[in-house]
N, C-alpha and C positions, 0 to 999 in steps of 0.2 A: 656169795657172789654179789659182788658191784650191782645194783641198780640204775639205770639213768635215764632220764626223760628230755627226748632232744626240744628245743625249741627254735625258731628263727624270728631272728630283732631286725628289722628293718635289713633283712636281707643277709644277717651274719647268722651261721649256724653255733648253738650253744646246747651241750648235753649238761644238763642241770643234775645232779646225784638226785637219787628218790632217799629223802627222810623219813622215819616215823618220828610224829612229836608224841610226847611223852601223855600217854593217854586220851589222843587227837587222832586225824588223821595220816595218811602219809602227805609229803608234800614234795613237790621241785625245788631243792634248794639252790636260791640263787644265792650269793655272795660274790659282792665287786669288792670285799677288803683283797688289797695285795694285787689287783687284776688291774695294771694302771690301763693297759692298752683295751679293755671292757670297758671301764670308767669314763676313760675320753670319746670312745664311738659312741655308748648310750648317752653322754651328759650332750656329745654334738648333736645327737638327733631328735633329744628335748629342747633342748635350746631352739634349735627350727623351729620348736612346734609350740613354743613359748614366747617368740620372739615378740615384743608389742604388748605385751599381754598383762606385766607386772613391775612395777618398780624394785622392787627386793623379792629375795626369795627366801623358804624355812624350811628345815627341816628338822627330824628327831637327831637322836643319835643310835646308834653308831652308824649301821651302814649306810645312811642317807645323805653322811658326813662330805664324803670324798666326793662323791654323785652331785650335792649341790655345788660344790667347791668350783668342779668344770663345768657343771651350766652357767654358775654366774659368771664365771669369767669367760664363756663363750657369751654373753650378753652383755659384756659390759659394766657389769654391777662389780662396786667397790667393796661391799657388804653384803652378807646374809645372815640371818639369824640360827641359829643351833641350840634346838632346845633339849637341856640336860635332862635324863634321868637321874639324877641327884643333883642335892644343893648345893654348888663349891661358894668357895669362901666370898667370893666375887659379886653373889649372888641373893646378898642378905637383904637387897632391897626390890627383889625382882618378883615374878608371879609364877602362880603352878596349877593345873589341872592333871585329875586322875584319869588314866586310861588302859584299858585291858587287851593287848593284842593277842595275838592265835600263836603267834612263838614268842610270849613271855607267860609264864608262869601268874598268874593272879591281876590282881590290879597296883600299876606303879603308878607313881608322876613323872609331867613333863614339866621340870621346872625352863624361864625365861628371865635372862637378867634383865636388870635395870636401863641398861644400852642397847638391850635388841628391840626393848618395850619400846623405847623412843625409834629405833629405826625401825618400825612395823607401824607406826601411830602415821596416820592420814595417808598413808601409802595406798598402791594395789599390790596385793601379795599373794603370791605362785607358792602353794606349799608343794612339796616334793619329799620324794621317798621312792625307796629302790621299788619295793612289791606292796600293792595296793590286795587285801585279801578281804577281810571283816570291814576295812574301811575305819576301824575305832581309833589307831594313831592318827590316821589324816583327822579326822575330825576333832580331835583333840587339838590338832594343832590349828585346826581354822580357831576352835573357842579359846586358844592362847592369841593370835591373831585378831580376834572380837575384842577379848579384855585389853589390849592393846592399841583397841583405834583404828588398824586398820579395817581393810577389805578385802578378805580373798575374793581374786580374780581368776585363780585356773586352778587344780589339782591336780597333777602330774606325777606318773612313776615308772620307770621302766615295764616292770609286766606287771599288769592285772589278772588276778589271782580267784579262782573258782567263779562264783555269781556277779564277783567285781567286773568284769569286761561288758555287762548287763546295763553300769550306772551310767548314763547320759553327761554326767558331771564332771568325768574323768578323764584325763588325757594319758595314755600310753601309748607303749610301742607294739608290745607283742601280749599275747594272752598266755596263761598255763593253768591248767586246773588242780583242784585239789584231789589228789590220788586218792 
């Protein structure tokens, strides 16, 4: 039997699947891949609440991908950074910090090319991400943000995830707990 755990995002109803991770907890799994019309309501109503706040904006990959895509350009920004979980070719002169999330298996990097380094450098920077939980990718992406010069200015993600809705630092939409 299907499991599911409803949530409401600034007033839209969404039944999130319940996952078990793999020797973790269970959790709400959100996923905006493939959801264009999820993607543009959540990325409009960070964008509100981001508005002012940042020059550029980052995020990891994958699903943060699509999400920063239509905040930036609900804001105006020509650019945002997309830091890789691997090194592509592009990539030989860029920088990387390790990071351990709660749905990835061990410790990966976030790699940053050479051209995001320079558009993150003296800026104010809005790091963004779908579900803020442990908090370890966001902060990885502030200290790729750090070795780059700039300053993050906000932390945003659509839902904050078990003790996360607790941090002062964060800007979301809706809250979910860890099952």
């Amino acid at each position: 039997m299907n499991e599911f755990y409803p949530v409401e995002i600034c007033g839209r109803k969404e039944n999130l699947p319940v996952i078990q991770l793999d020797g973790g907890p269970k959790i709400a799994f959100f996923n905006l891949h493939g959801n264009a019309d999820l993607t543009e309501y959540c990325a409009s109503k960070l964008a509100e609440r981001l508005k002012g706040k940042a020059d550029v904006l980052i995020t990891a990959e994958s699903k943060g991908l699509q999400l920063t895509h239509c905040v930036a350009r609900n804001l105006g920004h020509k650019f945002y950074a997309a830091a890789r979980k691997s090194r592509k070719l592009y990539m030989k002169d860029g920088i990387s910090v390790e990071v351990n999330s709660i749905t990835t298996r061990g410790v990966q990097k976030l790699y940053l090319s050479a051209h995001d380094v320079a558009l993150l450098r003296g800026k104010r920077v809005a790091l963004v991400d779908d579900v803020i939980s442990t908090g370890e990718s966001i902060e990885a992406l502030g200290k790729l943000v750090e070795m780059s010069g700039g300053t993050v200015t906000a932390k945003a993600a659509v839902l904050a995830e078990g003790n996360s809705k607790n941090r002062a630092d964060i800007i979301y939409l809706a809250d979910i707990p860890l099952l």
